[in-house]
C-alpha positions in Angstrom: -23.5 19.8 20.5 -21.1 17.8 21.8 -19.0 18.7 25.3 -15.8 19.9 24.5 -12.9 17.5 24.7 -9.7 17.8 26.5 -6.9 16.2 25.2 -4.6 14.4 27.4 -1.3 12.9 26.7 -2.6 9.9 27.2 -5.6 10.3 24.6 -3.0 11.4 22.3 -1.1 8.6 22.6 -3.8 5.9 22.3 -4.5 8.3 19.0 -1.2 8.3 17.7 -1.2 4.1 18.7 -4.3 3.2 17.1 -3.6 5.2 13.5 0.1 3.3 13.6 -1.7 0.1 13.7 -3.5 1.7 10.4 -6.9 1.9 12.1 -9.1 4.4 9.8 -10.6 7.6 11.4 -14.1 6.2 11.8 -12.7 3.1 13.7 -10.6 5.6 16.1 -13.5 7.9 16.8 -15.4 4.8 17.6 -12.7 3.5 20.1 -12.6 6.3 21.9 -16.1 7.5 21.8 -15.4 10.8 20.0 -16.8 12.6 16.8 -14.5 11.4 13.9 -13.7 15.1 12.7 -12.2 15.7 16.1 -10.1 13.1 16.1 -9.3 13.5 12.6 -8.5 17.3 13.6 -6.9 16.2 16.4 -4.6 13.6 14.8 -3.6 16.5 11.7 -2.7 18.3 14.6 -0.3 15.6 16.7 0.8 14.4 13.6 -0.4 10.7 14.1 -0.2 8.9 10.8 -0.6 5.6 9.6 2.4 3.7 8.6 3.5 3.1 5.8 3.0 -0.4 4.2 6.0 -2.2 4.7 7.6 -3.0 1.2 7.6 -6.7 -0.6 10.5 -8.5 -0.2 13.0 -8.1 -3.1 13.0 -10.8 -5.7 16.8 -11.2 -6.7 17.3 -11.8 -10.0 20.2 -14.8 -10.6 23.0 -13.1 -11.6 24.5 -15.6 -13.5 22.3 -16.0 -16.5 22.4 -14.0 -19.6 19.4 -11.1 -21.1 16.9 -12.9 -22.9 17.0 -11.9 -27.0 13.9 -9.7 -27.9 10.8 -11.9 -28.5 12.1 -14.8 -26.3 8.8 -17.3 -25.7 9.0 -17.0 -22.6 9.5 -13.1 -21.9 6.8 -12.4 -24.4 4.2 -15.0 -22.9 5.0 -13.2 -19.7 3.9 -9.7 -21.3 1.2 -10.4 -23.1 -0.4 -12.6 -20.7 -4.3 -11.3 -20.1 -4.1 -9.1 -23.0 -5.4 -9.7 -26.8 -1.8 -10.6 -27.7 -2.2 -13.5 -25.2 -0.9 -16.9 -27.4 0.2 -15.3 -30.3 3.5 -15.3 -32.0 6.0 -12.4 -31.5 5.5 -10.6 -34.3 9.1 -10.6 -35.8 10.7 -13.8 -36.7 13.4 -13.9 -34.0 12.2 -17.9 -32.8 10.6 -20.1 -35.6 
């Protein structure tokens, strides 16, 4: 059995530092030379969790064009791309 560990502020803090870098639990425990379940238990405890993934930047739609009609080539290519429907023809006669 392992000895038991006391926890520091500053182990704490190179906890809470390497889980905001979004380093797993098993790459932690290695880092610091410590069982992963106590710093896993440790962590739960301190509240050190991984950040959240930053979110894609926003694609802005131009403004200035109009909605595309049901069954537009273009739209529909777009949907049915990688599926069975993938080159055929809407299926209502909108654009001959």
């Amino acid at each position: 059995m392992r000895a038991h560990v006391k926890w520091t502020p500053e182990l704490d803090e190179q906890l809470r530092s390497l889980r905001r870098e979004g380093v797993t639990w098993d790459g932690i425990a290695g880092a610091m030379s410590l069982g992963r379940n106590t710093v896993l238990e440790r962590g739960r405890k301190i509240g050190a969790r991984r950040l959240p993934p930053a979110p894609p930047p926003a694609a802005e739609e131009p403004r200035d064009r109009p909605a595309r009609q049901a069954g537009h080539p273009t739209t529909w290519a777009m949907i049915t791309a990688g599926t069975l429907l993938e080159g055929e023809p809407y299926p209502y006669p909108v654009f001959l």
